[in-house]
C-alpha distance (Angstrom), angle and dihedral (degrees) to the residues before:
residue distance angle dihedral
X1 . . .
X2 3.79 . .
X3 3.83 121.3 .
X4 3.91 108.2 -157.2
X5 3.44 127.3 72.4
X6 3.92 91.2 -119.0
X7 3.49 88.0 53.5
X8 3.60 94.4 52.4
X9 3.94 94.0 47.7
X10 4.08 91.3 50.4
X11 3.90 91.1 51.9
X12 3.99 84.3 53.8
X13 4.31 87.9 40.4
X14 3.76 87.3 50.1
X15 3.73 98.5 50.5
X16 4.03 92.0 53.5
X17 3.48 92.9 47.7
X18 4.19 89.4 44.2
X19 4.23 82.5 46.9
X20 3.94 86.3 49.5
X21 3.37 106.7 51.2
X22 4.26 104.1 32.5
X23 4.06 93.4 81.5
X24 4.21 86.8 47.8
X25 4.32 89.7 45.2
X26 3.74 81.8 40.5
X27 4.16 100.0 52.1
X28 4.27 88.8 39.5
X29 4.01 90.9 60.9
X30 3.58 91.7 40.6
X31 3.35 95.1 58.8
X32 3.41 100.1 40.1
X33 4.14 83.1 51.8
X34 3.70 89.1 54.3
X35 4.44 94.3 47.1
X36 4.30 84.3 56.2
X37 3.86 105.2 40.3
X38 3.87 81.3 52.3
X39 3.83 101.6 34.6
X40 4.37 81.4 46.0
X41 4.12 89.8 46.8
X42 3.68 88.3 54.2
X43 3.98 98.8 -119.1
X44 3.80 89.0 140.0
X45 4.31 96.4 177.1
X46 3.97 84.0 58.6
X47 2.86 102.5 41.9
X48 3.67 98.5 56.8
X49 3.67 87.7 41.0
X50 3.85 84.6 57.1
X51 3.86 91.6 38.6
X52 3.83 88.3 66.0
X53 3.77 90.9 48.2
X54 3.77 90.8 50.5
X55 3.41 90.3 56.1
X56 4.33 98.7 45.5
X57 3.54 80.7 58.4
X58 3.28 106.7 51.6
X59 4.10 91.6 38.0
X60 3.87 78.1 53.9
X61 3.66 100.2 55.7
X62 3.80 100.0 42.8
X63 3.87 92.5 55.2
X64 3.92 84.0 53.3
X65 4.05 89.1 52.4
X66 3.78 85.7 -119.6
X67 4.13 90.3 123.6
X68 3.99 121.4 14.4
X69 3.76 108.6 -106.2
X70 3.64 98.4 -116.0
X71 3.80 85.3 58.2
X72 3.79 95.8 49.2
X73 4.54 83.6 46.8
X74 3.77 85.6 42.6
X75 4.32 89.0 50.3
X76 3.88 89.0 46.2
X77 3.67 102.4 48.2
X78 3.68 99.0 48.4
X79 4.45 87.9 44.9
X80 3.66 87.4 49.8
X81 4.22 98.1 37.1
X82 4.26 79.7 49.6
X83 3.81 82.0 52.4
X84 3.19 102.0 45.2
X85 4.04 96.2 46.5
X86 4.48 82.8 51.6
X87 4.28 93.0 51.8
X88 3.64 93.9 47.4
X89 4.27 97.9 45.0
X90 3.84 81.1 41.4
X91 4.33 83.0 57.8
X92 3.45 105.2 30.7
X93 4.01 88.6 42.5
């Protein structure tokens, strides 16, 4: 347990902030769950549809500081390089 008052008031701080941000860190890997069950079962409309929704999200929570940018650009370019790979067997096949 912490012993100075600061201390105290950042565990309290720390918990808000944790409260705050779990529902925004929740929706994000939701919807980036929903994008590759349907980009993986082949429903390529959707999933692009999804894709784009994947990515507002995460766009949305690293401009609140929820996620660090790089992870929310990391996030996006794998969804959409998994994308991409599904449209052009879906062509080509």
């Amino acid at each position: 347990m912490a012993n100075t008052k600061s201390a105290i008031k950042q565990i309290r701080v720390s918990e808000r902030k944790r409260q705050r941000n779990k529902p925004i860190r929740t929706r994000a890997k939701t919807e980036v769950k929903k994008a590759r069950l349907l980009i993986e079962a082949g429903d390529l409309e959707a999933a692009q549809t999804q894709t784009h929704v994947a990515i507002r999200t995460l766009d949305r929570a690293a401009s609140k500081g929820v996620i660090h940018r790089n992870n929310a650009a990391r996030r996006k370019s794998r969804l959409m390089k998994q994308l991409g790979k599904a449209l052009n067997q879906a062509s080509a096949g």
